[in-house]
C-alpha positions as CSV (number, residue, x, y, z in Angstrom):
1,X,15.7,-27.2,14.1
2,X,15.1,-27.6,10.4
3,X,17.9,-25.7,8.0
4,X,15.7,-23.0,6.4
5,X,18.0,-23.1,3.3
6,X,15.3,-23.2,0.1
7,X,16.8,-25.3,-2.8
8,X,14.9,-24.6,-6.0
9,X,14.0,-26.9,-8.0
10,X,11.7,-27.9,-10.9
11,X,8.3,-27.3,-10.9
12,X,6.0,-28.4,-13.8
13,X,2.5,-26.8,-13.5
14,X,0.7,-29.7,-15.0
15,X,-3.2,-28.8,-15.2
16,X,-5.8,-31.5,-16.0
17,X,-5.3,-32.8,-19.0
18,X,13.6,-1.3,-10.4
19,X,15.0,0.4,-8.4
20,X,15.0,0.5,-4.3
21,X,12.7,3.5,-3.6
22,X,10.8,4.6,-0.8
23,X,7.3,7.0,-1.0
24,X,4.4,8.1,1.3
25,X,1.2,7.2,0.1
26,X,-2.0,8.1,1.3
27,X,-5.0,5.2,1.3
28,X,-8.8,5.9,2.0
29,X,-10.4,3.1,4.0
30,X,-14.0,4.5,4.2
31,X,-13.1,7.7,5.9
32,X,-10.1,7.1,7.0
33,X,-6.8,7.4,6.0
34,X,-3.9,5.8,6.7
35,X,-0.5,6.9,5.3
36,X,1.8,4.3,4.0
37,X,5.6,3.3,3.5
38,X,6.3,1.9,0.3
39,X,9.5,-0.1,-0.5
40,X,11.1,-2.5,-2.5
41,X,12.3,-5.7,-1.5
42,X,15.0,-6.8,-4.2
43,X,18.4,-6.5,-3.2
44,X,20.5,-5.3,-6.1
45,X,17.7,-4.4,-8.4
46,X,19.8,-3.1,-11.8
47,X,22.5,-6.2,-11.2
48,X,25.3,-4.2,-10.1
49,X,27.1,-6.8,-8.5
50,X,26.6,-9.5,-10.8
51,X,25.1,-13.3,-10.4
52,X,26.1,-16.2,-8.8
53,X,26.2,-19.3,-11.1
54,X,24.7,-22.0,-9.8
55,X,24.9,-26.1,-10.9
56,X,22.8,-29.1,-9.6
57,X,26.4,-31.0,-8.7
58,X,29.6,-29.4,-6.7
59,X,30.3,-25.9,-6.2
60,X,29.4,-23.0,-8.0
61,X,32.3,-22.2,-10.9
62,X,31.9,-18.6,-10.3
63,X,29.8,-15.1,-10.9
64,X,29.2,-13.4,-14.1
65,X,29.1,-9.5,-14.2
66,X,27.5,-8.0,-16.8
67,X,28.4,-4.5,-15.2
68,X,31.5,-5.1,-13.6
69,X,32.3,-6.0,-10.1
70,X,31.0,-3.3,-8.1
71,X,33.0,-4.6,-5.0
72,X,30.1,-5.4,-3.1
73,X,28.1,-8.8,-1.8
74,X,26.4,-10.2,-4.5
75,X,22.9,-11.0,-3.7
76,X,21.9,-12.6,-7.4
77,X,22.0,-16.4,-8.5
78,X,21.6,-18.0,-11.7
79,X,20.5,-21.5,-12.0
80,X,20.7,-23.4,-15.1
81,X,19.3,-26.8,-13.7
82,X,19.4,-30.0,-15.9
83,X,21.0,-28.4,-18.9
84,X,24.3,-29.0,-21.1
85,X,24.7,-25.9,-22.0
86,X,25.6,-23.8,-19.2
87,X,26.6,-19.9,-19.3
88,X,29.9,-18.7,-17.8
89,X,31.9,-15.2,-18.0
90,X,33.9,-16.5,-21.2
91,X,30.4,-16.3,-23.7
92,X,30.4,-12.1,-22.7
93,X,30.0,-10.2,-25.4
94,X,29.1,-6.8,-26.0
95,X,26.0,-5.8,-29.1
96,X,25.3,-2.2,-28.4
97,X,24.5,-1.3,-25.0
98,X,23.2,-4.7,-24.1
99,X,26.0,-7.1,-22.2
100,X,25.3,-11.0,-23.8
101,X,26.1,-14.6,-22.7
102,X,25.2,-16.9,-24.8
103,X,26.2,-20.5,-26.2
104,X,23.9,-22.8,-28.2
105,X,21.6,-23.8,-25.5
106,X,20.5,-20.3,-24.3
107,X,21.0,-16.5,-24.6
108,X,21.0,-14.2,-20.9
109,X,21.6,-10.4,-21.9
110,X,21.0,-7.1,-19.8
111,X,20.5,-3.3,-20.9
112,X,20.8,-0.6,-18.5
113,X,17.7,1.8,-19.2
114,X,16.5,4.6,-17.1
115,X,15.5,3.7,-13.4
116,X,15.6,-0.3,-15.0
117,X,17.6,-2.9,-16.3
118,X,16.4,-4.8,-19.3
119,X,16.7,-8.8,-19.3
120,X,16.3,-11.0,-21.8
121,X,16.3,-14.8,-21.8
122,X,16.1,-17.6,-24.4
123,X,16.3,-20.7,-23.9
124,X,16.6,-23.5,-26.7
125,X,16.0,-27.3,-25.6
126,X,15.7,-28.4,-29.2
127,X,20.2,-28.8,-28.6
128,X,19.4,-30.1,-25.3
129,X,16.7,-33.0,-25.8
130,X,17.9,-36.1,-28.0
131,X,14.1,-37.3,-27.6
132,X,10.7,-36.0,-26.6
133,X,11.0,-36.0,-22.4
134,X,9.6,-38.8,-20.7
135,X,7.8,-39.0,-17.0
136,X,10.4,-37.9,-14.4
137,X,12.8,-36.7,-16.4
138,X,14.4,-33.4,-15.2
139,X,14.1,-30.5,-17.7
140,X,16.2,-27.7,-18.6
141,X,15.7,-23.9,-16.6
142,X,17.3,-20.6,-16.7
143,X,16.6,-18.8,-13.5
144,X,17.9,-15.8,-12.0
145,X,16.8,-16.1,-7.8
146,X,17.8,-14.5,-4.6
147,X,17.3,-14.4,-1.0
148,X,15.8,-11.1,-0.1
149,X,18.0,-9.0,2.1
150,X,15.3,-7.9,4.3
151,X,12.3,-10.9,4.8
152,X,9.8,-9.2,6.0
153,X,6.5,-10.7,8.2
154,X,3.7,-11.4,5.5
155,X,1.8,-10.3,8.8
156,X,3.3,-6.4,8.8
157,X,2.2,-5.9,5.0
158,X,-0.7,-4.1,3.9
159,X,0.4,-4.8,0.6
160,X,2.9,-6.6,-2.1
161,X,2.7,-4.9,-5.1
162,X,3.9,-6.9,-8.3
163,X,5.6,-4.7,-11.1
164,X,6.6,-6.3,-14.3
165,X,6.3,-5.2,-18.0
166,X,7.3,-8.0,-20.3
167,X,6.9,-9.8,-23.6
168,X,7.2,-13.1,-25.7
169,X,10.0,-12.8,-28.5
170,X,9.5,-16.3,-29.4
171,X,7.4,-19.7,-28.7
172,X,8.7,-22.5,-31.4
173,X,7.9,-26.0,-30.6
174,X,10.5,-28.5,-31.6
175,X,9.1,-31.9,-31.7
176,X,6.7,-33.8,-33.0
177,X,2.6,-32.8,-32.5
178,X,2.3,-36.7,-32.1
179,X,4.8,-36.6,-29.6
180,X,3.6,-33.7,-27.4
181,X,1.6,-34.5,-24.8
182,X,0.9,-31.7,-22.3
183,X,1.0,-33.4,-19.4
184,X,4.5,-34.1,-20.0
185,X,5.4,-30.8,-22.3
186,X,5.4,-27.0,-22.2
187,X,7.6,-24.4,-21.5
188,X,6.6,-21.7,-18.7
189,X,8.3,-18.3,-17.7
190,X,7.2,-17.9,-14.5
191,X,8.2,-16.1,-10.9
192,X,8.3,-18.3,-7.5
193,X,8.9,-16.9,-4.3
194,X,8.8,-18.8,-1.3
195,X,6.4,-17.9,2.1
196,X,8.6,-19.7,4.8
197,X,8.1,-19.9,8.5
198,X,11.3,-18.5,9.9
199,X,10.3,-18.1,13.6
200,X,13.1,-19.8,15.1
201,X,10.8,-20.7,18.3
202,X,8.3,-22.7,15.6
203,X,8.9,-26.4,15.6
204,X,8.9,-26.2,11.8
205,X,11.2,-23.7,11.3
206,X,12.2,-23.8,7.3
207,X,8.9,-25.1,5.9
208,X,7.9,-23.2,3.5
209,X,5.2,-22.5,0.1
210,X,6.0,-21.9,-3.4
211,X,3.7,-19.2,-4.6
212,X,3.9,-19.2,-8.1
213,X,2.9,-16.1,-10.8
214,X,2.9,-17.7,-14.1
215,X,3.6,-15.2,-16.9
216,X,3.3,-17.8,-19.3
217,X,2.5,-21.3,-20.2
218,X,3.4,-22.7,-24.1
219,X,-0.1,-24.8,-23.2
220,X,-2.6,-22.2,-22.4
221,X,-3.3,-18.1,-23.5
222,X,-5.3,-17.9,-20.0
223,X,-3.5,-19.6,-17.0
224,X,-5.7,-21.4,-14.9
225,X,-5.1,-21.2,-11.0
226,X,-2.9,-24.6,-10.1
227,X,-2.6,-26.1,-6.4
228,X,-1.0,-28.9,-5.5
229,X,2.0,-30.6,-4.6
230,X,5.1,-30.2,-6.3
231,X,6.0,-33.4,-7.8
232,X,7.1,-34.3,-11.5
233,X,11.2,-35.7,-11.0
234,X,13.3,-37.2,-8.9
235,X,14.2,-34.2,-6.7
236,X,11.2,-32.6,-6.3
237,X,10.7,-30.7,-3.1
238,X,7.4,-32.2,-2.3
239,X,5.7,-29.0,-0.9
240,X,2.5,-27.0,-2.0
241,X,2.6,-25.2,-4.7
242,X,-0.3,-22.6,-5.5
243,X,0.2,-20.7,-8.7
244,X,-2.4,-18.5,-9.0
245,X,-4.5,-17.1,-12.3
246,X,-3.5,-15.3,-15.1
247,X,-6.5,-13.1,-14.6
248,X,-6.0,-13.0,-11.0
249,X,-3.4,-10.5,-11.4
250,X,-2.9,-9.2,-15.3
251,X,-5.1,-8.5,-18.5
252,X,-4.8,-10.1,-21.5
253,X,-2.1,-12.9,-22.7
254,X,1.5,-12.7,-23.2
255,X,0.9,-15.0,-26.0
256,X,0.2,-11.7,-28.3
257,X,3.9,-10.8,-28.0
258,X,3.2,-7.5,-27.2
259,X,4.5,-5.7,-24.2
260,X,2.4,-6.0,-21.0
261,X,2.4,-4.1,-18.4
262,X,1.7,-5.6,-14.5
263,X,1.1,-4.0,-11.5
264,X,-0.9,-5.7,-8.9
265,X,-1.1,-6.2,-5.0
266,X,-0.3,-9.9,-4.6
267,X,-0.8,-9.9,-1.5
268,X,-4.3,-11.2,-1.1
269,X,-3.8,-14.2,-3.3
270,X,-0.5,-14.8,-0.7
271,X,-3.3,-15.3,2.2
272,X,-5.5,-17.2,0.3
273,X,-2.7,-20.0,-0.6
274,X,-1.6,-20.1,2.7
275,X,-5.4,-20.8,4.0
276,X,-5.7,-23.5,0.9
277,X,-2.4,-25.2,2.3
278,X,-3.5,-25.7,5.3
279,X,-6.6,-26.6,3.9
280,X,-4.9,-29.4,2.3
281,X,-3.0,-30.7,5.2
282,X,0.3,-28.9,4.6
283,X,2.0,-26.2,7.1
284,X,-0.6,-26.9,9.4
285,X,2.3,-26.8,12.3
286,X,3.1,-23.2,11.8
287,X,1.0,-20.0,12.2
288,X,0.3,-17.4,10.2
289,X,2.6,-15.0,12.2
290,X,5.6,-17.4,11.4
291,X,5.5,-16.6,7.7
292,X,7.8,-14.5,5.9
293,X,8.5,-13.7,1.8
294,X,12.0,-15.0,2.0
295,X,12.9,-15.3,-1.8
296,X,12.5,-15.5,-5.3
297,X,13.0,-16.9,-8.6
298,X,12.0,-15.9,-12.1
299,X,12.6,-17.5,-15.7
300,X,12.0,-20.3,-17.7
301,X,11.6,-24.1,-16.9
302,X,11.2,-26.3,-20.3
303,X,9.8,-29.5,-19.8
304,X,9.4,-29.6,-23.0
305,X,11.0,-29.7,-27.0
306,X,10.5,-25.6,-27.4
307,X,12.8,-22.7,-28.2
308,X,11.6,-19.2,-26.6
309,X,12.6,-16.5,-25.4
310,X,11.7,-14.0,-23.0
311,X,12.2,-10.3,-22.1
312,X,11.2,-7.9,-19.3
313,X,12.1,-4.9,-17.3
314,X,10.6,-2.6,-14.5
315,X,10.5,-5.8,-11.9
316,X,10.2,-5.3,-8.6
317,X,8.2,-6.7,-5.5
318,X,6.9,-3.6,-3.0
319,X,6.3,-4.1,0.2
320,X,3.5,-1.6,1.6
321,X,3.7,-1.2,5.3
322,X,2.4,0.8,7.8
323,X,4.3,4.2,8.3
C-alpha cells in the first residue's frame, strides 16, 4: 500500500511561451427540488490554534500563534520552501489589531474581522536571489496548507463552492527585462488542493491530482487553463497538474489591485480534470469513486526576481451535499 502522505512542493505554471457553518438550501432542478446541506471543509478557519512551520530539511522548529494557543490540535502548516528567510514566533509583533511576522524576506500578518480572519502575505525574492534563477532551480514560497479534517468523496458532492475576496498590494519586478524570460520567471498566488484516491482497497491508494485555482500570475492579467505534469526542479512530484482558467471561475483580473470578490462551484472543473488525467494516461488505476478532496494549499511561489504581496479574507471551500 502506497503512504497517502501528500508532500507539497513547487509547482511553476509555465504556459507556452470563514467560518464552519452549516445551512439548508433549496435548489430547483426543473421542477424539482432538492434541499441541501451546506458546510465548510477548513478545519480551524480564523487560525485559532496557530500554524505548523514547516522546512524542506529536518523537523519542524515549531508553531506560530498569532492568537494564542487555544489548547487544541493544530490543523494549519506553513511552508516556506527554498527560502533564507524563514518566519518563526521571535519576528511577532503587534501594529493595531493585526498580529505580524516578518523579517527581510517576507511579511505573514492576520486581523480578526467579523465572521473572518484577514491574511496578508509578501513575499520579497529580490534578498533571496543573488542572480536571475536558472532551469531547475527551486524557488522561494510562502504557503499556508492543511489536511482537511473531514475528506469527503468528490462522488457525495453536489457542489464545492469557492469563497475568496482578495487583492494585489504589490507586483515589483526585480531584475533585469533582458533577464526575464517567462518561461523561467513569474510569481503566482495561487490555491492547490489535492483529489487523492484514499480507498484503502484501490491498488493505488495515495495517488493523487493537483487542482490548481490561480488567483494570479506576474505573466498574464487573464490566466489561461494549464494541464500537465508537474515538472520544473529537482523534487518535483511528477503528477498532473490541471489549473484551470481565470474566467473559469472569477471576473476581471487581480492585476487592478482592487478587491475581488469569488464565489464559484468548483466542482465541475474538479470532474473535468480528473476525465483530462485519465485522458492523459495518469490515475488511470483508480476510479472515480476512490477520489477524495484531501487538502490544501494557498500562497505564493516565486520563480522569479519579484516583490509582492498579497491579501485576502472570507476563504473557505463548501461542500454541498445531499441532506
Amino acid at each position: 500500500m502506497m503512504n497517502s502522505k501528500v508532500y507539497w512542493s513547487g509547482i511553476l505554471l509555465v504556459w507556452t511561451i470563514t467560518a464552519c457553518s452549516s445551512a439548508k438550501e433549496s435548489k430547483n432542478t426543473g421542477d424539482k427540488e432538492r434541499q441541501l446541506d451546506t458546510l465548510s471543509i477548513l478545519g480551524d478557519p480564523f487560525f485559532e490554534e496557530g500554524l505548523v512551520l514547516k522546512r524542506a530539511e529536518g523537523p519542524s522548529p515549531g508553531t506560530i500563534y498569532p492568537f494564542g494557543d487555544g489548547g487544541s490540535a493544530t490543523i494549519w502548516e506553513m511552508a516556506e520552501w527554498a527560502s533564507k528567510h524563514e518566519l518563526s514566533e521571535a519576528d511577532r509583533t503587534e501594529a493595531g489589531n493585526r498580529i505580524v511576522y516578518a523579517n527581510e524576506g517576507k511579511t505573514l500578518s492576520f486581523e480578526r474581522l467579523t465572521g473572518s480572519t484577514q491574511i496578508n502575505m509578501d513575499v520579497f525574492t529580490s534578498t533571496e536571489y543573488e542572480a536571475p534563477r536558472q532551469q531547475n532551480q527551486a524557488w522561494p514560497h510562502l504557503l499556508i496548507e492543511q489536511k482537511f479534517p473531514q475528506q469527503p468523496y468528490l462522488k457525495d458532492l453536489e457542489g464545492l463552492i469557492l469563497r475568496f475576496t482578495g487583492r494585489l498590494t504589490q507586483a515589483e519586478m526585480k531584475m533585469a527585462e533582458s533577464d526575464f524570460n517567462p518561461g523561467l520567471h513569474t510569481a503566482q498566488f495561487q490555491l492547490f488542493i489535492t483529489v487523492q484516491d484514499l480507498n484503502p482497497s484501490s491498488a493505488h491508494y495515495g495517488d493523487y491530482l493537483w487542482f490548481g485555482i490561480p488567483f494570479y500570475d506576474y505573466r498574464n492579467e487573464i490566466i489561461s487553463v494549464y494541464a500537465a505534469q508537474d515538472v520544473g526542479k529537482g523534487d518535483a512530484t511528477g503528477k498532473f497538474i490541471y489549473s484551470a482558467g481565470s474566467a473559469d471561475f472569477m471576473e476581471g483580473t487581480f492585476h487592478s489591485g482592487d478587491w475581488i470578490r469569488v464565489e464559484k462551484d468548483i466542482r465541475p472543473l474538479i470532474v473535468n480534470a480528473l476525465d483530462l488525467a485519465k485522458q492523459r494516461g495518469y490515475l488511470t488505476g483508480s476510479f472515480f469513486e476512490d477520489f477524495r478532496l484531501s487538502g490544501m494549499n494557498l500562497g505564493w511561489e516565486v520563480p522569479g526576481t519579484f516583490d509582492v504581496g498579497f491579501e485576502f479574507k472570507d476563504f473557505d471551500l463548501q461542500a454541498v451535499t445531499k441532506k
